[in-house]
N, C-alpha and C positions, 0 to 999 in steps of 0.2 A: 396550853399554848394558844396565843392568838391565832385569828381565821388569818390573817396578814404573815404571822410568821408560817403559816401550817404552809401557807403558799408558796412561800418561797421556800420552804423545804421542801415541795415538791418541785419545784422549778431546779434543784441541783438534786433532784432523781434521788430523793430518802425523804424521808419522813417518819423519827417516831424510830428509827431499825425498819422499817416495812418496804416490802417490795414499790417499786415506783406504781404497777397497777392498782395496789391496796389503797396509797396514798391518794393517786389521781381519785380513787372511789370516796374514798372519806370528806376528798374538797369537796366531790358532787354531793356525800351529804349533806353535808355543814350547810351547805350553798342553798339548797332546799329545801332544809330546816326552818331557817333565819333569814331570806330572802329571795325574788325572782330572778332578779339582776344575774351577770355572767361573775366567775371568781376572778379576782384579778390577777394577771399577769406574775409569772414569776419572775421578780427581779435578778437575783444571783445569776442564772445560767444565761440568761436575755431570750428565753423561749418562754415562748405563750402560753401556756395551761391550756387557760379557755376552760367553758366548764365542759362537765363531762358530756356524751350523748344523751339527749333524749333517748328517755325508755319506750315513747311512741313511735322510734323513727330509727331507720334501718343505720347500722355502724356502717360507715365507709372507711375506704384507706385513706384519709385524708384525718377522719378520727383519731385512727390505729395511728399514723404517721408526727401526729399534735402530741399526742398524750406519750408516744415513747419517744419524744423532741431527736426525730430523726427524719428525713429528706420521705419522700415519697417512692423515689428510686430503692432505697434501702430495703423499705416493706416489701417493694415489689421482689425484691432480691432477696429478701426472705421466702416470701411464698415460691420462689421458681428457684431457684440459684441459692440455697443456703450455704454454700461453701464459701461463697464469695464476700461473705459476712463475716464477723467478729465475732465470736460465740458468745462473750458479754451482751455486744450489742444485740446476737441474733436472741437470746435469749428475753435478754428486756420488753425485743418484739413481740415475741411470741405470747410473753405475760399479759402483753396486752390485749393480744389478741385472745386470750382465754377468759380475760376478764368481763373485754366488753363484750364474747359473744358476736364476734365479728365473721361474718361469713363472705368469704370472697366469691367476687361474681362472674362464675364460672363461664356463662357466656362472652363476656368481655374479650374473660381469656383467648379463648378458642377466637373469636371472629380477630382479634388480631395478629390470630396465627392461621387465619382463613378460613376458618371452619368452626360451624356452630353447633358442630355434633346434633343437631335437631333434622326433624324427617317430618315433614308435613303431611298430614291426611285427610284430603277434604271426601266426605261420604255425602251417599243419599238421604240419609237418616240412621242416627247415630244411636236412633233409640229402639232399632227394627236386629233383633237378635240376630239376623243372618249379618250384621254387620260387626256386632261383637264378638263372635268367632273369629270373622275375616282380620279383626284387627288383634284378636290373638294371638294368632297365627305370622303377623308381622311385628310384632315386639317379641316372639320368640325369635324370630329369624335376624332382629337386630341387636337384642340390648347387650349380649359379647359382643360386640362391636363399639360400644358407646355412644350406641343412640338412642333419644328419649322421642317420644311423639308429640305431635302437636296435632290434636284431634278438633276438626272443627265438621259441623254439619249442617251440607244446603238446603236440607227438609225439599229436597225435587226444584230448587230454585235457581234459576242459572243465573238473575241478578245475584242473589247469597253468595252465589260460587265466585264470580269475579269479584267479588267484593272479599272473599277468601284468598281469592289467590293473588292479592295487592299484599294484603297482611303476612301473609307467608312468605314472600318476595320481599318485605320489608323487615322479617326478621329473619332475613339471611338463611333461610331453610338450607342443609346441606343436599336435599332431595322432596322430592311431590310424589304419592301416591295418592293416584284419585278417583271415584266413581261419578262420571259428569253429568248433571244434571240435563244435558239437552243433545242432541246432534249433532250441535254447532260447538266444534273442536276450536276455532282460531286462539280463544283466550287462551285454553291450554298449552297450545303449539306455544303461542308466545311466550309464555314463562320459560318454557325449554330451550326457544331460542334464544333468552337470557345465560344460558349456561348454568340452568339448573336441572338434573339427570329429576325423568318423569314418567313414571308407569300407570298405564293404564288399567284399572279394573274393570271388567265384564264390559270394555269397550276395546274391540282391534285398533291399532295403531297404526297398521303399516301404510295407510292411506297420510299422514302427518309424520312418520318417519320415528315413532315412538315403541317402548318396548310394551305389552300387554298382555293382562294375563286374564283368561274369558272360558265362559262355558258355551255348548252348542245349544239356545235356550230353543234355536228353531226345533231341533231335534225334543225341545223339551216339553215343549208345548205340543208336541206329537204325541208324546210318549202321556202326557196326562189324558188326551181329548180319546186317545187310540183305546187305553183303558179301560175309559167309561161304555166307550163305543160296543169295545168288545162284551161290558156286563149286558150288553142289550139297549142302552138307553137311547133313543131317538128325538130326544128334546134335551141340549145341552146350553145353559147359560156359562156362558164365563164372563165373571166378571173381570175388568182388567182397570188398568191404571192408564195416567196419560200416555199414549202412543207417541210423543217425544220423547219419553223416554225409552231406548233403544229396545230393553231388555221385553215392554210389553210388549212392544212391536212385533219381535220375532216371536214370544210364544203364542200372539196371536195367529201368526204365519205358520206354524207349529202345528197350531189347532186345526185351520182350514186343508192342511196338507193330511190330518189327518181323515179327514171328514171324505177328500179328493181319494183315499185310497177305501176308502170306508168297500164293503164286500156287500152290507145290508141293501137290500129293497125298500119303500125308498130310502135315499139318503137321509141318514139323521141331519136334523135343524140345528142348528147352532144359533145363538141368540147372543151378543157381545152388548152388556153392559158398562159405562166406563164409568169411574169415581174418581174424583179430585186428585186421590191421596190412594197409596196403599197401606193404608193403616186399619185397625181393628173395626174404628169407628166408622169409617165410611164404607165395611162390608156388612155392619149391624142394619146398618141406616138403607143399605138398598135392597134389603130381603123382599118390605113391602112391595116393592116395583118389582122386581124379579117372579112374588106370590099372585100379582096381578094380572099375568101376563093374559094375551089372550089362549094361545097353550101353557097348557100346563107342564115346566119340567120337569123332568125325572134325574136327573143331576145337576149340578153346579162346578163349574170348575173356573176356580180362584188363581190370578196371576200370583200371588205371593200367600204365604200361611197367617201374615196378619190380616187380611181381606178373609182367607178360610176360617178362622176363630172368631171373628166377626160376624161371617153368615153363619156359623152353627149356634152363636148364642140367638139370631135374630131367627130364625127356623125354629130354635125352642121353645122362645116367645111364644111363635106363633101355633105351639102345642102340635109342631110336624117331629114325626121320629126320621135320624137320621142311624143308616141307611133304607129303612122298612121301607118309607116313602118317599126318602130325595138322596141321591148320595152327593158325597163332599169328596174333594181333591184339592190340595193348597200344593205352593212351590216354594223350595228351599230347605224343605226341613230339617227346619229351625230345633233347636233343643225341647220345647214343648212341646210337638208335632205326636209325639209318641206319647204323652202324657195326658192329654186330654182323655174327654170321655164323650162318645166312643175316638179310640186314638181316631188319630190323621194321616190320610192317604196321602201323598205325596211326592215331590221331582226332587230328590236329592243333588245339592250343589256341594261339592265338598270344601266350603265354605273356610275353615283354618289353614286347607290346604295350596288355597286360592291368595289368603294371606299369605303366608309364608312364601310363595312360590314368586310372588309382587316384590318382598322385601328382600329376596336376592337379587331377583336382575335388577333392581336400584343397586344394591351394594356392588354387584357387576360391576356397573357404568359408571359408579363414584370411582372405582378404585384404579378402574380401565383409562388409558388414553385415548387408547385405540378402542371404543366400545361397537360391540355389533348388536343391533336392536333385533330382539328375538320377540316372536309371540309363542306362550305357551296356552294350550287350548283343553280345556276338562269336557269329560263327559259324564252327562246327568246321567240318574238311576232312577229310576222307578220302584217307589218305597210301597206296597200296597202293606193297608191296615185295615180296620173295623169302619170306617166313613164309610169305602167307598162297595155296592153288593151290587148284583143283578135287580136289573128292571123288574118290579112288581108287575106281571100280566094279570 
């Protein structure tokens, strides 16, 4: 059979005995077999063929809707409403849609029925373990519900973060979970006063009128410095992170309130180094200035456990045993924390629990008319391990 006749036997939906998808398939091979050009038109039925989809480019309903020479409404009315279809007709859609691997685009769906089933999460850093628990812990507490995440992270950046939370607002998030890069709440408020339901991690809200879910880190930073205090040490560096960001703040506050109740003669020293970043690398990179000091310390204690695994490789380096002659303490203990060698001393955040407990009060306030903004508040623990020993006299 001609390429001419094969067309217009597709054009009156047969081809050959063959279902109309088989056919519509055999013009696209003919078609780019023997030349680039489109197939031509099928005369008989006065519906367009057109050639088949490109295999580099997504099927649309407008494909699906060409190839089974039916209205656009129709498909649509296949995919939601099959009843209201012709079983012929519904049928011949369907063929199509198996044939060309057609995937409907479920977000479409949902936003024009108001809802994008998506849940936005902007973090501190996406790549710091205490955070992939946290967000464990809210895809367990969503996805029977039908919701998927949209993980984005500020790396401590509050420009990243408005720049996050444009995108999130522009893809119609059904909700915001977020850890803020800075003190300066306004951007956040404003996306909520957009009428997008928004929870706080290890930030209070009730000053913005928002729901949050937070650890006592003042208490937490007690609870590391109080520790060390009590092994005897009277020379304590802690290293910490930017004090914009809330969380160093307080366990630095933590610390000094430790030191304030402190019982020893004299008071132990405390020494606050800060690093850019709380990351591995910039706890390696400040051992030297820590090893330099003009006293020498007898402990270190790390705002977060990647700063801690940082200072223990850069103390190794420097051929010091940890705890003989310096001990360590890191915060959050992270799933490695126990693993290292000698393990890590450590402020226990119950980190999945903190997720999950974020992804209901969102679901709360999605579901609520009447929502009431709750804060829920965790308390740290104190993990002791092999890092952290008594002051060598």
């Amino acid at each position: 059979m001609k390429r001419d006749e094969a067309a217009r036997e597709v054009g009156r939906g047969r081809g050959s005995g063959r279902s109309l998808p088989s056919a519509a398939r055999r013009v696209a091979t003919a078609q780019s077999a023997s030349e680039p050009g489109p197939a031509r038109s099928g005369a008989a039925s006065g519906a367009a063929t057109g050639p088949a989809p490109d295999a580099r480019r997504r099927v649309t309903i407008t494909d699906v809707a060409r190839l089974a020479h039916v209205s656009l409404g129709t498909v649509s009315n296949v995919l939601n409403n099959a009843n209201m279809v012709a079983p012929t007709t519904r049928q011949r859609v369907l063929e199509v849609i198996e044939e060309t691997g057609f995937v409907r685009s479920k977000a479409a769906h949902q936003l024009r029925r108001g809802s994008s089933r998506t849940i936005g999460v902007v973090l501190l850093d996406i790549a710091n373990p205490f955070f992939t628990e946290m967000v464990r812990g809210m895809e367990h507490a969503l996805r029977d519900h039908g919701y998927v995440l949209i993980l984005c992270s500020s790396d401590e950046s509050h420009r990243r973060e408005t720049s996050y939370l444009r995108v999130l607002e522009e893809h119609r998030v059904d909700g915001l979970l977020i850890t803020p890069a800075a003190r300066d709440l306004s951007g956040v408020a404003n996306v909520a006063s957009h009428g997008i339901p928004t929870v706080l991690l290890d930030r209070d809200g009730t000053e913005h009128g928002l729901c949050s879910v937070t650890v006592d880190d003042v208490r937490g930073g007690e609870l590391a410095a109080g520790h060390l205090i009590e092994r005897g040490h009277d020379h304590v560096v802690f290293v910490n992170g930017p004090t914009s960001i809330r969380q160093c703040a307080d366990r630095r506050r933590g610390a000094r309130r430790a030191l304030k109740a402190s019982r020893i003669a004299p008071v132990p020293l405390l020494t606050e180094l800060t690093v850019p970043a709380l990351t591995a690398r910039h706890g390696e990179e400040i051992v030297p200035e820590i090893l330099g000091l003009p006293t020498a310390p007898t402990a270190i204690m790390c705002a977060n456990d990647l700063l801690a695994l940082g200072v223990l490789r850069g103390v190794a380096a420097a051929g010091l045993a940890v705890p003989d002659q310096l001990s360590v303490i890191g915060y959050d203990d992270v799933t490695f924390a126990s693993m290292l060698s000698p393990s890590l001393s450590s402020v226990r955040q119950p980190q999945y629990e903190m997720g999950a407990a974020a992804a209901e009060l969102l679901l709360e306030e999605i579901g609520q008319a009447r929502h009431e903004h709750r804060q829920v508040r965790f308390e740290p623990e104190l993990v002791v391990r092999a890092s952290t020993g008594r002051k060598a006299f």
